[in-house]
C-alpha positions in Angstrom: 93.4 164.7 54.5 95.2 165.2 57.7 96.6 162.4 59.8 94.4 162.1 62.6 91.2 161.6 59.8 93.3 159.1 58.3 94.1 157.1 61.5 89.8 157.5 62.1 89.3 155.9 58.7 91.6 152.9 59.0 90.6 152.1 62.9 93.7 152.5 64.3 92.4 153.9 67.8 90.0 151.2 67.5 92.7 148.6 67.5 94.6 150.3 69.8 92.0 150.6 72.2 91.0 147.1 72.0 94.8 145.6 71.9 94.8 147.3 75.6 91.7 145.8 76.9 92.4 142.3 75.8 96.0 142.7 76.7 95.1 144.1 80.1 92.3 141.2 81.0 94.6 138.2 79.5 97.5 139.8 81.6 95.2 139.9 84.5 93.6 135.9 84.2 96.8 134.5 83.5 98.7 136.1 85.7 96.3 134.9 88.3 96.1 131.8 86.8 99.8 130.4 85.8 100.9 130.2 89.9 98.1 127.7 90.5 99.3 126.0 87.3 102.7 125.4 88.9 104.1 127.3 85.9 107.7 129.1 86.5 107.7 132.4 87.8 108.8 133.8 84.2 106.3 133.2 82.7 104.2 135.7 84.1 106.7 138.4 82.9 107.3 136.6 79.2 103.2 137.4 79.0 103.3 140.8 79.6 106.2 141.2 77.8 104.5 139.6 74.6 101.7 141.7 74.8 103.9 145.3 75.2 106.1 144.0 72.0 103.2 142.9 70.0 101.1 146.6 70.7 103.4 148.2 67.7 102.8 145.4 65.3 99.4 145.4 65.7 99.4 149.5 65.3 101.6 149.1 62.3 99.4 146.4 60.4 95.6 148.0 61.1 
């Protein structure tokens, strides 16, 4: 079985795909969001930071 028909089987462009999306539209609300909140200007960054670090993980355990 080659590697591509095994990453098919086990969903792994699945989960990849949808780590994007949901990463991309919680980046997008809560960077839009956090300001009005009064939050510190970090904190916009340590969210899109979590999300890039946590797209291996997520590869690595579907």
């Amino acid at each position: 079985m080659s590697l591509i028909a095994e990453l098919r089987r086990r969903n792994v462009f699945r989960v990849a795909a949808a780590y994007v999306v949901v990463g991309w539209l919680l980046t997008e609300v809560l960077t839009a969001i956090l300001p009005e909140l009064g939050a510190p200007e970090w904190t916009s960054r340590a969210v899109k930071l979590v999300f890039t670090f946590g797209f291996i993980p997520a590869i690595v355990l579907s």
